[in-house]
Each structure stands twice: as C-alpha cells, then as structure tokens.
N, C-alpha and C positions, 0 to 999 in steps of 0.2 A: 504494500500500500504506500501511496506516493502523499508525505505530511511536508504542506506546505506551512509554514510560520508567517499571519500578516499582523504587520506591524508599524509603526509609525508615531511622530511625538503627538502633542495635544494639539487638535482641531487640525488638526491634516486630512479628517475623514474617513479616518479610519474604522468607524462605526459602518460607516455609508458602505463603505466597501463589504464589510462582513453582508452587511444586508443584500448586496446585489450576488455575492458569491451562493448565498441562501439560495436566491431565487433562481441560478443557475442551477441548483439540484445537490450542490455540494455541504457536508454535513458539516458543522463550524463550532467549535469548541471558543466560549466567551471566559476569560479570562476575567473580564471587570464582573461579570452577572455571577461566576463563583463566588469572587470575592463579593459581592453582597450579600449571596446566599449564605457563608462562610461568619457573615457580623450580622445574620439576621437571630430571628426568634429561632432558640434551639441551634444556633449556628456551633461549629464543631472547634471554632477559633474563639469562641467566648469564655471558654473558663479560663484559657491562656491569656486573652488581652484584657481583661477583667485584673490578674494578677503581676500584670504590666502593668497595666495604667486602671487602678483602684476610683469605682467610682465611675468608668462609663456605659458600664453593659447596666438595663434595666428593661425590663419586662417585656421589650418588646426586641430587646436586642443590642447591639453595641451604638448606642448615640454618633452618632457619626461626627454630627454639628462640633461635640465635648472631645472627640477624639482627633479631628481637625485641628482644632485649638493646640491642644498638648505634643501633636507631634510638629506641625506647623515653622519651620525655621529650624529647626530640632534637631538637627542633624541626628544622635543617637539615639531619640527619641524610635526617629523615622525607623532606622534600622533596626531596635527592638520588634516594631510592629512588623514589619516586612520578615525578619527571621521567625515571626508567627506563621506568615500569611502567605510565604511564597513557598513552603513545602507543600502544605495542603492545597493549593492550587496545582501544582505540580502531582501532585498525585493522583485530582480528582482529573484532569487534561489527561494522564495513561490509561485513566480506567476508560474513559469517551476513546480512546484511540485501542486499547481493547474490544471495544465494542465494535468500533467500527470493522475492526480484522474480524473479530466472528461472523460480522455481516454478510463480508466479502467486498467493501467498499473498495473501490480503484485509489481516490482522492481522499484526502481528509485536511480541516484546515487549523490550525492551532493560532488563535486573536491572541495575541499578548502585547501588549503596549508597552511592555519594559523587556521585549525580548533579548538585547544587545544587552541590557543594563542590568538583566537578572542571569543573565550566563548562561540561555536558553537556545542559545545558536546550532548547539552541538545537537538537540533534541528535535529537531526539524530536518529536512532533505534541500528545502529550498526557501528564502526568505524572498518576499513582496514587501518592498517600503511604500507606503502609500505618502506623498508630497506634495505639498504647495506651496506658492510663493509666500516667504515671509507677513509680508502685507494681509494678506489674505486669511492666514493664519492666525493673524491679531485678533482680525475681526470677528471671525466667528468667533473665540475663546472670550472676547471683553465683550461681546454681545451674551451670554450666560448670566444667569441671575447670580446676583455677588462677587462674582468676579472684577477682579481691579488689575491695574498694569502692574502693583507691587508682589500679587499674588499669581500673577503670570509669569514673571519672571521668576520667583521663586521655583515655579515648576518648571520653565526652562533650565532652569540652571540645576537641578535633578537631572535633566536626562540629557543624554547624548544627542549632540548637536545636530537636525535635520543634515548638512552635507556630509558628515562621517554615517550616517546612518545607509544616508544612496550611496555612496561609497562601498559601503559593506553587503547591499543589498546583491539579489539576482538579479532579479527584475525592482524598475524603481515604476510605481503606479501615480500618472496624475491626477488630480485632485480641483485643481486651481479651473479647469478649462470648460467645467461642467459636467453634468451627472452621463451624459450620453457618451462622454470621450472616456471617462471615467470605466463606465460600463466595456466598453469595447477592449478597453486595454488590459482588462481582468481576464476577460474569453479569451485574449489569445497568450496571455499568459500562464491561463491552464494549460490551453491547448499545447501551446509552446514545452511547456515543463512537463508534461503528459509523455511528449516526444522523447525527451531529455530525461523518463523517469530510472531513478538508480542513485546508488551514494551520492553524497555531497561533494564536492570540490573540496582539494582542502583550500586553503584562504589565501593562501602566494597564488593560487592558480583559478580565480574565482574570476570569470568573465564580468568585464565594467559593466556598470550596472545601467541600462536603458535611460533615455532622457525623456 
C-alpha cells in the first residue's frame, strides 16, 4: 500500500486539500480530529495532560481555551504536551493504516501538519506540501476568530519554514491559485506517485520538488 504524508504550515490549505483527496475516493487519516478526539470527553490523553498541566481537563474534556494559555510562548510547556500527544497520534494513524492493508486499499493518506517537525518523514513513502504565497497565507490565518499577527507569528516560528518544507517535499501542491488548480494538481499527483509506487528516496536523492 502506497502512504502518502500531506502536509503543510498554517493556512496553506491544507484542510482543503484533505477534503478534495476525500472526494477523490482516497481514505485520509486527520491528524488534528485525533488530537481532539484524544482532549475530548473520555479522551485517552486526559489523565496525562491533566497531571501536566493541573486544573484543565473538566467534565467535558481538556479546556482547550486554559490549555492555550499555559503552553502559549512556553517553549517547554509546548513540549511536555506534544511528548503526550504525539505518541498517541502516532499510534492511532498505524492502527487507520492497519486497517487500511486489511482492506486491500492501493493508496492511503496520512494529514499531519507537523510532519517534518515531529520526525514523521521516515513513516510515509511520499510527502505532498500543500503552499501559498506568503500574502495569502496571512490572510486567511488573521481572518480566524482570535487570531492576531503576535499569535501568528508565534506559530510560524514553531514550524518549519514554508521554502524548506517544498524543498523537502515530492511533490509541492498549490494552494494560492484557486480550488480548481488546487484540485487538479492533487489527481495527478496520485496518479503521478501511483506510477512511482515503492520505497522512498533517500533524501540526497529526493527529486526537486514541483512548483
């Protein structure tokens, strides 16, 4: 089975993207909907981030809003809660890719938004960066409710920089040109990878990545 890895920083559309690979037929493991499910009610990361950070999990789950706050700038804060939250993600994304080999699925796609940044590259066959121009990128991200330019930047400066990320990609998807150019570049990037299905490159030998 042929696991593609899509990935991309904040408001590059990378959401958008998942949803069109959906509709192409392909099965897509969400990364950010674990991790809700993971700090909701009953979630499997609540007695751990509860014993981290005392005081945010309540009745209905880990407060998000309180748990913002506390890791927020935090550098080690951040990393206590990620060293919760990135095993159990990682493991619930095997069992979806178990699943899918029982199936007999061809394709499968692994959504992870910190895939370069959580060490996740080795765990995929081929990476899709999904990109848009800077500009572009503001805008949808400061158009979000609460969202500021000091809080945007904070979260750019977590993740690795949109050109090292096409850089490292297979294939780079745009984003910036509209939903239709968007859509099209997806298809032939299965199709393309489809052709090209088998181990990974290793990374000296990793074809530039599409514009």
């Amino acid at each position: 089975m042929l696991v593609l890895g899509l990935t991309g920083s904040i408001g590059m559309g990378k959401s958008t993207a998942a949803a069109m690979l959906r509709r192409m037929g392909l099965p897509v493991h969400d990364s950010d909907a674990t991790v809700h499910r993971l700090m909701g009610r009953h979630g499997k990361a609540l007695p751990a981030i509860e014993a981290a950070f005392p005081g945010v999990v309540g009745p209905g789950g880990a407060d998000r809003g309180i748990l913002g706050q506390r890791v927020f700038g935090d550098r080690q804060a951040l990393a206590r809660l990620e060293a919760i939250l990135h095993p159990l993600v990682r493991a619930d994304s095997q069992r979806f890719l178990d699943c899918m080999r029982r199936r007999r699925r061809t394709v499968a796609v692994l959504d992870i938004p910190l895939l370069f940044e959580a060490g996740r590259r080795g765990g995929v066959d081929h990476v899709l960066v999904v990109s848009a121009p800077a500009l572009i990128q503001r805008q949808r991200v400061l158009a979000r409710p609460g969202m500021t330019e000091a809080r945007l930047d904070a979260v750019l400066a977590r993740q690795m920089p949109d050109r090292e990320k096409r850089r490292r990609a297979d294939i780079v998807i745009p984003s910036g040109l509209g939903r239709a150019v968007t859509f099209r570049a997806l298809k032939a990037a299965v199709r393309r990878l489809k052709r090209r299905s088998g181990p990974p490159s290793p990374p000296s030998r990793q074809e530039p990545a599409d514009a």
